[in-house]
N, C-alpha and C positions, 0 to 999 in steps of 0.2 A: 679230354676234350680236344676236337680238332683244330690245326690253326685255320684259321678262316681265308676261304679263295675270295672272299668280295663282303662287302662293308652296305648295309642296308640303314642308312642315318637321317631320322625322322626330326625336326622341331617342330614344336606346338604351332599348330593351326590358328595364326594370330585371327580376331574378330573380326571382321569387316567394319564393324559400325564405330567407327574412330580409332584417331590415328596413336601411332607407336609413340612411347614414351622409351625415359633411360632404364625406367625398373622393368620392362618387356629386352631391351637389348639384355643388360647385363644376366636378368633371372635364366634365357634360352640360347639368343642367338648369337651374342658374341662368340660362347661355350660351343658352341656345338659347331660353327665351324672353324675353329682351331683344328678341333676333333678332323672334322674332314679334311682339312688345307692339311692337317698332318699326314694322313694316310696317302694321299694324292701324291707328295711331294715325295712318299714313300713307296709311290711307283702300285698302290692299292690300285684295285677295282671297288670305285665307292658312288655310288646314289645317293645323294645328299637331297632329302625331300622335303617340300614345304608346299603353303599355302593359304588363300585366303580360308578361312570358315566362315558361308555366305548366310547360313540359316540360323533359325531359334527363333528364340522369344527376344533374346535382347536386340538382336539386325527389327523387330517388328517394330518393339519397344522405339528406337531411335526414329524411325519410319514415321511413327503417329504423332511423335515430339514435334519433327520436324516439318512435317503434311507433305510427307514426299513416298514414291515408291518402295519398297524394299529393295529392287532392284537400282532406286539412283543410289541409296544407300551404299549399297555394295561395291556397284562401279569405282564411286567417289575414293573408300578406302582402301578399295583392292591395288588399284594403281597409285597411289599416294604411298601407301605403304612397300610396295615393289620397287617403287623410285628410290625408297628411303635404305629399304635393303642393298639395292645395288651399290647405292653410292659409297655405303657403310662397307660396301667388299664384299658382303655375307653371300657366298658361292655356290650356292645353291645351282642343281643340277636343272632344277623344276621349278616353278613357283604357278602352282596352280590355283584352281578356285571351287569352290564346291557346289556353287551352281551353275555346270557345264555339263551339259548333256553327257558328256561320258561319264563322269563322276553319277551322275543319277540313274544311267544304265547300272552298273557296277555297284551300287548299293542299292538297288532293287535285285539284281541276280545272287548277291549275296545274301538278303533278306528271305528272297526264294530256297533258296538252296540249304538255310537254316530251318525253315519252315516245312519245308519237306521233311527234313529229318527228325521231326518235332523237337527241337530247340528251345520253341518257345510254348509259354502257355498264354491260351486266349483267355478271357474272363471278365466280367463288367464287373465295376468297382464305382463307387462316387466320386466323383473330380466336381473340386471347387469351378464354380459358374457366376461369372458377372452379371446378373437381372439386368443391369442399366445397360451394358455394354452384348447382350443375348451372345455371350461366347462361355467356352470353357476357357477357363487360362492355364496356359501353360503355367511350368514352376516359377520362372523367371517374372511372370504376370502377378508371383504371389508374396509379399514380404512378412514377417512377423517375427516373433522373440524365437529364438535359437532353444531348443530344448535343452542342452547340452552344457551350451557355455551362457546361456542368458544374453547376447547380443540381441538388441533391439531387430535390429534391420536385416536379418536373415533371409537369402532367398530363398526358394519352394523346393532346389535341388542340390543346394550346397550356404553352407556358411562364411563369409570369406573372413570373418576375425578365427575362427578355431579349425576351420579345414574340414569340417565335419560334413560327410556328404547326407543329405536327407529328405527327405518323402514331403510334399507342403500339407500333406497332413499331419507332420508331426509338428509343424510350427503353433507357437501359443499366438492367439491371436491373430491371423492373420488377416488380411488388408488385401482388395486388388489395386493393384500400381492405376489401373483403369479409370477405375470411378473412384476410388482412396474407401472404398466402401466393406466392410464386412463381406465376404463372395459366399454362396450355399453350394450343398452339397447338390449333385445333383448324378445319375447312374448315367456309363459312357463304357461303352467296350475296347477294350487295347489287349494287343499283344504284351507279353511279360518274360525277360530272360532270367530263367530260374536260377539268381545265384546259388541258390542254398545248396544246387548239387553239385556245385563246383569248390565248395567249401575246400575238402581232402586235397584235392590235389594244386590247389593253389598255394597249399599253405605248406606243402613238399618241393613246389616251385619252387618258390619264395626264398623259405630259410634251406633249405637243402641243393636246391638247382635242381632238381630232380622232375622229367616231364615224361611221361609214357617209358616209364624204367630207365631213360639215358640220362647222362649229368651233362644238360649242357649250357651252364651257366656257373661262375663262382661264387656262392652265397656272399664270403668273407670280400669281395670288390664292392658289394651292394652299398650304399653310403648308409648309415645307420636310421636317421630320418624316414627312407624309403621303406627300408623292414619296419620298423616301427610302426607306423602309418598303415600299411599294408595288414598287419599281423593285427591291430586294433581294432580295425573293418572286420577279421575275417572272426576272432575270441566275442567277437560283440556278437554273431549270428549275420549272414549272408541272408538277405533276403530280393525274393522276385521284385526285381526292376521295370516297372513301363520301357517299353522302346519303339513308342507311338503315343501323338500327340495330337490333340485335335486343334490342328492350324489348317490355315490356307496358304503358307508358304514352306518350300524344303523340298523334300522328296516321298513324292507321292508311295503310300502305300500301296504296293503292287498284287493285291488282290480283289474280288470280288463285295467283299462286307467294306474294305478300306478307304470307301469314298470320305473324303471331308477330314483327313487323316491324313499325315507325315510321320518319318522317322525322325524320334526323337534326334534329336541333334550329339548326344554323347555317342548313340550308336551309328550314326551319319556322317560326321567330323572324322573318328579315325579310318573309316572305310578308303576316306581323301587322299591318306597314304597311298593306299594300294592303285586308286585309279589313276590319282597323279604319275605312280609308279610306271603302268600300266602304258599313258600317253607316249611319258620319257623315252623307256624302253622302244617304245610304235618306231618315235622318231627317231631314233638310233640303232636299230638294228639290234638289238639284243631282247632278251626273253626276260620278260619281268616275271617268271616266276621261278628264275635265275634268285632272286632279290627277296623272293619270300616265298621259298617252298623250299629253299637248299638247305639242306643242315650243312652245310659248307660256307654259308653265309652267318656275317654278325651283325644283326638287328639292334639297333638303339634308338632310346626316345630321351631328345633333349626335352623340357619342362620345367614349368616351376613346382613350387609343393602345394599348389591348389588343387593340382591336377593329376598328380601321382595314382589317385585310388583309379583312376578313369583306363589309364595306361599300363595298370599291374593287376588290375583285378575285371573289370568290366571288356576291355577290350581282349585281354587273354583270353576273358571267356569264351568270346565271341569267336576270335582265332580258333580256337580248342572245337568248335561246330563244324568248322568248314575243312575241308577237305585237304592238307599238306602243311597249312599254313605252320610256319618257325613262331617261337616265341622272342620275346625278346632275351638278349644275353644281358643286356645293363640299363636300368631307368637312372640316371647320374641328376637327380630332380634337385632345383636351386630350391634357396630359400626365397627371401623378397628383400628388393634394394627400399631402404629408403631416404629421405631426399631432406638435409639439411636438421636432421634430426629429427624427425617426425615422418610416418607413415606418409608413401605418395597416396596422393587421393584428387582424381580426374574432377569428381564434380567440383573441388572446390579450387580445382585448378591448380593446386602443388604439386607439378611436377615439370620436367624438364621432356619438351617435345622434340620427338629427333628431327622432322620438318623444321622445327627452331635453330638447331645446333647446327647442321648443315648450311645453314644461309647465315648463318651470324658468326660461323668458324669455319669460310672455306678452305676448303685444301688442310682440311686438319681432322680430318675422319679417322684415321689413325690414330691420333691422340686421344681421341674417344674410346677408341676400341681399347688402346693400352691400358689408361684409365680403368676402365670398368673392368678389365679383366684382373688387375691390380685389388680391387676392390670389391672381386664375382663374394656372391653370397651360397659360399660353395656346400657351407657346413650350418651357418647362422645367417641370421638376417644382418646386410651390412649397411653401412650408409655414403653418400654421394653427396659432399661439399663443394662448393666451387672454390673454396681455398684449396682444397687439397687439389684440385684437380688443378690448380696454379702450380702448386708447389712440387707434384709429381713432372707436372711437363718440365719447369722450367729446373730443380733439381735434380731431377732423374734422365729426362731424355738430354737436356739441353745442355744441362755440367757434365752429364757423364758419354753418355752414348756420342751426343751428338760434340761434341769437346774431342773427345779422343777419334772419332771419324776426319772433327775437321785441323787436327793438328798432323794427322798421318797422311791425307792430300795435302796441306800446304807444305810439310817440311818433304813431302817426296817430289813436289812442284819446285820448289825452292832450291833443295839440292843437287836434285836431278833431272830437272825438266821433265818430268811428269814419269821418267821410263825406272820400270821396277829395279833395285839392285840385286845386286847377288847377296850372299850369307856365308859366314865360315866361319869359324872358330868358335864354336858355341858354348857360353860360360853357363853356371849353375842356374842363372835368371829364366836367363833363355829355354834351359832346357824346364825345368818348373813352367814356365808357360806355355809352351809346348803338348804338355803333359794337362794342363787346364783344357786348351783348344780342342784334343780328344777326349776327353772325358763331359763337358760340355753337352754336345746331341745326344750321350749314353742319359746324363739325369734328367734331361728335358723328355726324350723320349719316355723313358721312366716314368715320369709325374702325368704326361701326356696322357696313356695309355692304361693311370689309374685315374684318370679324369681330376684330377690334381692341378688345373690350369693355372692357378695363381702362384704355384711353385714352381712349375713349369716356366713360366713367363720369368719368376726372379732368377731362376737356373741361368737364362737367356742374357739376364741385364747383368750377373755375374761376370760372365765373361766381359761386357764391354768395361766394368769397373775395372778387372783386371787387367784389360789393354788402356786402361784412363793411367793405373798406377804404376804400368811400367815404363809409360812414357814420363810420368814425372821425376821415378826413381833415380832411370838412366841417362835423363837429359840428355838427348840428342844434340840439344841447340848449343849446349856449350861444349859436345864431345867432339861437333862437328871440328872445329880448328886441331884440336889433342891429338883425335885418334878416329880421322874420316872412315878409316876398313871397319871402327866396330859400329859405329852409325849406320853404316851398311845394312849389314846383318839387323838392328835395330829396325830400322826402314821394313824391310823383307819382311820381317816379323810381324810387325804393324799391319803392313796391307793383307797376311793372311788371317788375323783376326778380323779384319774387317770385312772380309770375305765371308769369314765365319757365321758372322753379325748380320749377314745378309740372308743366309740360309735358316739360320737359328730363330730369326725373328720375324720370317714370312707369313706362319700362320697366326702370328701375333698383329704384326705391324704391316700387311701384306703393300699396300703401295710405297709404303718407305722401304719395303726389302726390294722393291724393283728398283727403288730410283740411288737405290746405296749401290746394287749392280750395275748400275747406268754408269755411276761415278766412277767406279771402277773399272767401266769396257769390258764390261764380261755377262755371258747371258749368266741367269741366276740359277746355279747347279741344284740340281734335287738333295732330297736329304742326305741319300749313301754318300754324296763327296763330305758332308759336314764332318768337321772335327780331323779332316785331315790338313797338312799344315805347307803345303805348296800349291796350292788352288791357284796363284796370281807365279803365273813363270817370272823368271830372268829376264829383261831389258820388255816385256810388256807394258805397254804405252797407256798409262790411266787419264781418264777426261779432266777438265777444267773442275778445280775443286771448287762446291759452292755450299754454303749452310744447310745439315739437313731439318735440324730443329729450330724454332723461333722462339723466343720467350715470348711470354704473356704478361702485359703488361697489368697493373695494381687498376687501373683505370678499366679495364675492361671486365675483370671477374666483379668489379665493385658495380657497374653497369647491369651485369644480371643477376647477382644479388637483389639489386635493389626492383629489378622487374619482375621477378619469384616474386617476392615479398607483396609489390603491388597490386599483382597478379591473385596469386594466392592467400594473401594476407589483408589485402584492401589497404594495403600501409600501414596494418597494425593499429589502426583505429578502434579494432573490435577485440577484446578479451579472446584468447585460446576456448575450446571446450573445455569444460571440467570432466573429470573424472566420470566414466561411464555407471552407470549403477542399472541392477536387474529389475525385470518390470515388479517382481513381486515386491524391491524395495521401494518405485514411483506405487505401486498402488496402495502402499500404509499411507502416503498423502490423501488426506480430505482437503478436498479443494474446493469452496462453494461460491457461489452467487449470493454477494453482502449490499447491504445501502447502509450509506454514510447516514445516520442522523441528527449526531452534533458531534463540535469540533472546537477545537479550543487550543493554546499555546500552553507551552510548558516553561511556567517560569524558569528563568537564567539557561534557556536551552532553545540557541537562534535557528537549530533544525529541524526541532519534533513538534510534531503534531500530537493533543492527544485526542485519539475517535472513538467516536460510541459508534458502534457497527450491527445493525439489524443481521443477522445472518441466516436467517428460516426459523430456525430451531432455538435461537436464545438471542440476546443483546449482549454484547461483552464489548471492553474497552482492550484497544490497540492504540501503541506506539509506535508511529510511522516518522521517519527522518525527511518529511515534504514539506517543512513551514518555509525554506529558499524557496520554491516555487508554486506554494500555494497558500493561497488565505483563510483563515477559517473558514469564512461564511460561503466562499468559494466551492467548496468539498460538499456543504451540505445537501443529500438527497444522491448523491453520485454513486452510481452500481458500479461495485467495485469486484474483484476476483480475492478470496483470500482464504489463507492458509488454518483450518482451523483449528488441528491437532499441533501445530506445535509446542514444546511446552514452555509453558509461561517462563518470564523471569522479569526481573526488576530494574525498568530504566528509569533515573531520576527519581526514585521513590513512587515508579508506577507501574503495576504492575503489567503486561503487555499478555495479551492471551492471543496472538496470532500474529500472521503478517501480512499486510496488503502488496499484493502482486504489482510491479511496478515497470514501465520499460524504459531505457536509459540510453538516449544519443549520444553521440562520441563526444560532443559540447557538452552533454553532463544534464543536459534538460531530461525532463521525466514528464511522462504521461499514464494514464491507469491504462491495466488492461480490464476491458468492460465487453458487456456484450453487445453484439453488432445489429441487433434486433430484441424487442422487448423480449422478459422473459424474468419468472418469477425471482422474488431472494430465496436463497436456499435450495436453488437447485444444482448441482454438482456439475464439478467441472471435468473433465478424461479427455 
């Protein structure tokens, strides 16, 4: 394989219809521009591309929620989340959007250009239809049980508990998000990208690197996740994918039958790359297809593992149509962050908003970045505590890094009024550290370049330990009076690690490696000076030393603790979910429509009730736990919900043949659940 003249680096097309969380930075974008801040500072040619994704069903979905345009939708998140990137450092070359007229020129001419070469096949098929709503709905329009894993709430084109990608006809069950209603079949024409003939050579891709006879990719770099994933899609049978949608938002299908039609959004979304690409290039003076048609270039998609099958099978295909297009060399796809021990989850508000974290931690963007890249979910799914994110800043940056930075400015202020000393005599210490400060950029780049970031990043904090413990080893402060000439050398020492620390920890910490160069008077050298050990000359004049790290005080991680919780927990007033279970195990419940008819107390038992319960089909006696808030004669004639396969057992010498369905306030009060309009006993409850 060849070494690469220019770097082509993609991250997932965040949504437009709401804003970035910490499981979205850590899963894509922290990763991925390390990846580029690395190559940059490595003196690469790199395109670092991103963007809004403006379309789908879910930008509609959010639209009809909120009684506003799709377009105010998109505006609102595009720029909220731009803001959120910036500020966060994420260095993006581009940040475009995908409904911009160039973006929908460029996936109409690539739709054309596949279509000519027959690519796809046309065909009418039945797509679910809303009667009440007179639409077809997209997959995203369609929820129901998971075939696969049994999750409830599957959508129509992907699973988000098992990653399974899927057809919303294979769902059980299915519901429109619309009307909450059963949706019918109903016959609609679409174009169709025939996976099934891409099977072979995807799957010599894949595991082999192998694309039109050349090897150009390394199978063994692939993360194992990403092959797995990939190779289960392909062993399971490839089948023809829709890639047209009957919306009125997106990108208009670009032919003659295609009125009242868009491009599916999976095959829309990656196209975003290239046109984004496309603009970049416009406005700078270079050839974007420099960027994706060179085999001279290396192609990467940052991602999480929702999205893997979209960016190793789906859109390669689509690459593999079009005329030069490069595949990708490496999909490095996360797993998922999640947030204080339990899965993040937007509806119910568990999670940490990076709009939040910015305005309630300024000038601490950095600290977030390190954090999460500390903690990236590289291999497994990881989790994001605000303790620990106390204890890494105020342990790790602020005892170690920031400790040994701010002892090497005051004791070179102190001794020397700020100008560097010489060095000479150099003992076994010295040269052993020496020998760290080069070796240093060799394993970070290493970890770097096997997408390795969290090893990468400790590679980095290595080194500051090491200049933490040679300053406590050698004690300058008391060698000073003994033996000033070896504090010297000391000193010198010192400011070249910390020089080090500047370059090392750029694509990590990037505004704290600017302001460590600041402190130092020196512009911030690219990579190639790293690891060498006289970056800070003789009698050079360093600035006014001032703290780079703050602690975090107990008072303020205790403060959003406590607003998570509020937030997403409602203060813990309400019981956790239980344990999910499959629909075939909810449909062994008989659940029927009963009438209380008499009711009675249970001697020496101040909280049962016993009921005689009409339930359609027979009369049977329950023992319910409601005599604290209900009186016998109170109950009688009451439509009640109840359970009527459970099997009996013996409370107080009574036998109980069911259970009355019950709802229970945080106060502990109970009320029946009944129906909200007349309606017979014994009719079932689903």
């Amino acid at each position: 394989m060849k070494t690469p003249k220019r770097h082509t680096i993609t991250a997932a097309l965040p949504y437009a219809n709401g804003p970035l969380h910490l499981g979205h930075l850590a899963g894509v974008y922290i990763s991925a521009d390390i990846y580029a801040r690395f190559l940059r500072s490595n003196g690469e040619d790199v395109a670092f591309i991103c963007g809004s994704d403006e379309h789908g069903a879910a930008i509609t979905l959010r639209a009809k929620k909120e009684n506003k345009s799709p377009k105010e939708i998109v505006d609102e998140y595009h720029f909220s989340n731009k803001d959120i990137f910036e500020k966060l450092g994420i260095s993006f070359d581009i940040y475009d959007r995908t409904s911009s007229k160039h973006h929908h020129e460029t996936a109409q001419e690539l739709f054309l250009e596949m279509d000519k070469k027959g690519a796809f096949v046309k065909k009418e098929s039945e797509q679910y239809f809303d009667e009440e709503y007179q639409q077809f709905l997209a997959d995203r329009y369609i929820t129901g049980q998971c075939p696969k894993c049994g999750y409830q709430n599957a959508y129509g084109d992907q699973c988000e508990k098992c990653g399974s990608a899927l057809s919303s006809s294979e769902l059980i069950h299915p519901i429109s998000t619309l009307s909450g209603k059963s949706p019918q079949l109903k016959s609609t024409t679409h174009w169709y990208l025939p996976l099934d003939r891409h099977e072979k050579w995807l799957s010599d891709w894949i595991q082999k690197g192998i694309y039109n006879g050349e090897q150009v990719h390394s199978p063994e770099n692939w993360k194992n996740q990403v092959v797995g994933q990939c190779m289960s899609w392909i062993k399971a049978g490839l089948q023809p994918r829709a890639i047209t949608r009957d919306l009125d938002w997106g990108v208009s299908v670009p032919v003659q039958d295609g009125e009242g039609k868009v491009l599916y959004v999976w095959f829309d979304a990656p196209i975003g790359y290239i046109s984004a690409t496309k603009k970049w290039a416009n406005e700078n003076g270079k050839s974007w297809e420099d960027y994706w048609k060179s085999k001279d270039t290396n192609l990467v998609h940052f991602l999480a593992k929702d999205n893997i099958v979209f960016h190793t099978i789906i859109f390669p295909a689509i690459l593999s149509e079009l005329d030069g297009y490069i595949l990708p060399t490496n999909v490095p796809a996360n797993e998922f962050l999640n947030l204080e021990g339990q899965k993040l989850s937007t509806s119910r508000n568990w999670a940490v908003w990076g709009k939040d974290y910015i305005t309630e931690f300024p000038n601490q963007e950095d600290i977030l970045r390190y954090v999460l890249c500390s903690i990236a979910p590289e291999n497994k799914d990881s989790d994001f505590s605000w303790k620990d994110f106390q204890a890494r800043n105020n342990n790790e940056l602020c005892s170690i890094f920031g400790n040994f930075v701010n002892r090497t400015l005051v004791l070179t202020k102190k001794y020397y009024n700020r100008v560097t000393p010489s060095r000479n005599n150099l003992l076994k210490v010295d040269i052993e550290l020496l020998k760290t400060i080069k070796e240093t950029p060799e394993n970070i780049a290493q970890a770097i370049s096997s997408f390795r970031f969290r090893d990468a990043q400790g590679e980095a904090m290595k080194l500051a330990r090491a200049g933490n413990k040679y300053l406590a080893d050698t004690e300058p402060w008391k060698l000073i009076k003994t033996d000033p000439e070896r504090v010297k050398t000391i000193m010198n020492i010192s400011l070249q690690i910390t020089a080090n620390l500047a370059i090392v920890f750029e694509p990590f910490m990037p505004k704290k490696a600017l302001e460590l160069a600041e402190l130092l008077n020196i512009n911030l050298p690219r990579w190639d000076q790293a690891g060498k050990d006289q970056l800070i000359n003789e009698n050079h004049i360093i600035n006014e030393p001032r703290i780079l790290f703050q602690k975090i005080e107990d008072e303020k991680i205790d403060e959003q603790i406590k607003k998570l919780k509020n937030k997403g927990q409602k203060s813990n007033k309400y019981p956790p979910m239980k344990d999910e279970i499959t629909f075939d195990e909810f449909s062994k419940m008989d659940l029927r429509v009963g009438t209380i008819t008499a009711a009675e107390k249970i001697e020496k038992a101040d909280k049962l009730l016993k009921l005689t319960v009409d339930t359609g089909i027979d009369v049977r006696t329950v023992v319910s736990g409601i005599a604290e808030h209900f009186k016998p004669q109170e109950v009688i004639g009451q439509k009640v919900s109840i359970l009527l396969n459970l099997t009996p057992r013996k409370i107080r010498g009574v036998e109980s043949q069911g259970m009355i369905l019950m709802a229970e306030t945080e106060k502990g009060e109970l009320a029946f659940i009944s129906p909200t309009k007349e309606i017979d006993t014994g009719n079932t409850i689903r």
